[in-house]
N, C-alpha and C positions, 0 to 999 in steps of 0.2 A: 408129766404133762408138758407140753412142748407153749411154747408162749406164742410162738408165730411158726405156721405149715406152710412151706414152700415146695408148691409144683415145678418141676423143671428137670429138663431133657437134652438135647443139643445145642439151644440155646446159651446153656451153661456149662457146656462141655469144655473141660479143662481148666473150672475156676477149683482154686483151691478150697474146700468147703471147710474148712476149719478155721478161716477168716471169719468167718461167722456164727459165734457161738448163741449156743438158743434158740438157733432155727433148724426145726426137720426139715429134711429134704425129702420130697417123694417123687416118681416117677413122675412125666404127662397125666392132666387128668383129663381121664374119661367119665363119660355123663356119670353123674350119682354120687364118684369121690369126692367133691368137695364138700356137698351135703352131707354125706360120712362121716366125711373132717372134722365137720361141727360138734359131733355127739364127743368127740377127745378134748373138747373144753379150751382149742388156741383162742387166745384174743384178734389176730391177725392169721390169714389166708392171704398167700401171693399166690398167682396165677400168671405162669412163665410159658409155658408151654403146654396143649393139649394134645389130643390124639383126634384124629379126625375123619379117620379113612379106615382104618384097623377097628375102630370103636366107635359108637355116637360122642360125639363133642361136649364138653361141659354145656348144662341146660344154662337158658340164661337165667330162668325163674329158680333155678335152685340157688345160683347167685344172688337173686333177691330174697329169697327165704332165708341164706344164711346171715346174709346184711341185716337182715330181721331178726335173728337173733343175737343182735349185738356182737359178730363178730365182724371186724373191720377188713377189706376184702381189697389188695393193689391185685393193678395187675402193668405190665410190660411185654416188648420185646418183640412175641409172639402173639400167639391166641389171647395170651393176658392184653394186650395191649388193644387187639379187635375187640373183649368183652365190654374192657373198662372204657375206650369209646361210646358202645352203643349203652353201658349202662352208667355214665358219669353220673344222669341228670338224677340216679336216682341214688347214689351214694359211692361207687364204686371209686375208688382211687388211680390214675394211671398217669404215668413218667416215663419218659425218656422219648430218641427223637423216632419210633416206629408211631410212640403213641401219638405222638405232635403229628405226625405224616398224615394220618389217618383222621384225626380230630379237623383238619380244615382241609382236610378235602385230598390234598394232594397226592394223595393215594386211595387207592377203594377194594380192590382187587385181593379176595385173601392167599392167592398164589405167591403172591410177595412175602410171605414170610413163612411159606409151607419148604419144608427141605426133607428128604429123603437120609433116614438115621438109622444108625447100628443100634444093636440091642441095650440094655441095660448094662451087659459084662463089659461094654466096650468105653463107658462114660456116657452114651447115648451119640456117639461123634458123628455129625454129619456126614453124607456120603455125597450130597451133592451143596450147589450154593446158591444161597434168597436171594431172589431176585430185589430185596432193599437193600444187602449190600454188594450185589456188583450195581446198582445204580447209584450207592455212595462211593465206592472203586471207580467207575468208572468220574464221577464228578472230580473226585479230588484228580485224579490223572489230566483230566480238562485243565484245572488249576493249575498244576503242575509242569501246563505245557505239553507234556507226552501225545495230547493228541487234541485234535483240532474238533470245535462243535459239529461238523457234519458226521466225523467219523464219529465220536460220541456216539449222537444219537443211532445213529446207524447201529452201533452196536446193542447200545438199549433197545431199539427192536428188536433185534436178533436173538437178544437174550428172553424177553418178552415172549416167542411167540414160540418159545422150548416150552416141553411139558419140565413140570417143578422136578420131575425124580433124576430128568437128565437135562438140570440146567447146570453146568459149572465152566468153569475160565477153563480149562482143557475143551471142552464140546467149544464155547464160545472161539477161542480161538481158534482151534480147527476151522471151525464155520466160518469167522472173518477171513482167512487165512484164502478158503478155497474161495472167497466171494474176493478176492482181489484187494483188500486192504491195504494200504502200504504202511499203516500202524504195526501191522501183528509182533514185530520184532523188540522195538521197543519198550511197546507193554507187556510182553511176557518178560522182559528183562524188568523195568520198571516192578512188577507185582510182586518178584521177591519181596521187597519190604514197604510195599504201598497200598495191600490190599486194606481195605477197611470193614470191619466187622462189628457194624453198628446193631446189630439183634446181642451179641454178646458184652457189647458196653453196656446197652439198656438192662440187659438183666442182671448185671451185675452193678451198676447204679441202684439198683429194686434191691439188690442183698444187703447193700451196705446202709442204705435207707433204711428198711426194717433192722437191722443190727442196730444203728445209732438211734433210733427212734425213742425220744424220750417222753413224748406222751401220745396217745392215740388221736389221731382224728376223731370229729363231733359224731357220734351213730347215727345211723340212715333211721329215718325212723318212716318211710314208706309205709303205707298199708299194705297187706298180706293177704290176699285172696287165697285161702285154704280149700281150693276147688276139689271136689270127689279126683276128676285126674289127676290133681296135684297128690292126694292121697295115696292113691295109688303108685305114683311115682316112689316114694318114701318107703310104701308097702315090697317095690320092685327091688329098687336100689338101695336104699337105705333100713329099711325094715325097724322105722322111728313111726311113732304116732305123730303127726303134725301138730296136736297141740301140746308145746313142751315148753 
């Protein structure tokens, strides 16, 4: 029995998962896995990444169901870090700076942290890039000097108003490129070693967190509306009786 189940896909792509002993690793979850999760007895559930478009999304009331059963539930980075926003107020755990982004505002948009991924055989490797971090790419290059606030923002438009599958600093570039920039040379030399990849620090802050984690957070203790739908849900995905 696994002590803490961690969902996670691109986001985590390329971390060494052996830094972290006692945590499962599973795939993105889609609706009904994490309530799953629950019947294998972890004490903790991280939520890294979901599936969103291939699958229905984690439910958010299965998230409150599982919190209901005394299992402690972070999330980051990704979809973890959209649930554990909209469910803090009811127990949910969430860290790192997507979850900050999102928590006061300054983000809202869940295209921002949606990327287009290889399969399972490949580590889950991104095929294009979130638009949270070329708009931390692009900030720190601001800092940097590399390029001036109008060209900035210009860019974070541009990047902005690409579909998520083909948002990446190849498309972007090209695109500034043809639109007259006179940054493009710079920053594709600069990006060698200045891109920033703040979805994969947030998730891997959430590994090492649950790794060192020497006592649990206080349990959510929410009330549990065990609706006939909710039933059924259980019945669907989980095939658990909801009183357990």
């Amino acid at each position: 029995m696994a002590e803490a189940i961690v969902f996670a896909g691109p986001s985590l792509s390329g971390f060494d998962r052996s830094r972290a002993p006692g945590i499962e690793f599973r795939p993105p979850a889609g609706c009904g896995d994490i309530a799953r999760a629950v019947g294998e007895g972890p004490k903790i559930i991280g939520l890294i990444d979901g599936l969103f478009e291939t699958s229905a999304a984690p439910w958010h009331k299965e998230i409150l169901w599982t919190m209901a059963q005394g299992v402690a539930v972070f999330g980051a980075a990704s979809m973890g870090a959209l649930r554990a926003v909209e469910l803090e107020a009811y127990g949910m755990h969430g860290s790192g700076r997507v979850f900050d982004a999102f928590r006061t505002g300054a983000l809202e948009d869940d295209d921002e942290v949606a990327v287009l991924h290889g399969p399972a055989e490949t580590g889950f490797v991104p095929v294009s890039d979130a638009m949270v971090n070329i708009r931390a790419t692009i900030a720190a290059a601001l800092r940097a000097g590399v390029l001036e606030s109008a060209e900035a923002e210009t860019l974070v438009r541009m990047a902005k108003r690409t579909f998520y599958k083909e948002r990446s600093w190849s498309t972007l570039l090209s695109d500034a490129g043809a639109s007259g920039l006179a940054c493009v040379s710079g920053l594709s030399d600069w990006l060698r070693t200045g891109r920033q990849d703040v979805k994969h620090a947030d998730a891997a802050q959430l590994v090492e967190k649950l790794t060192t984690l020497d006592r649990l957070p206080p349990e959510a203790h929410a009330d549990f509306p065990a609706t006939r739908h909710w039933q059924r849900f259980l019945e669907k995905y989980v095939r658990v009786d909801s009183k357990r």
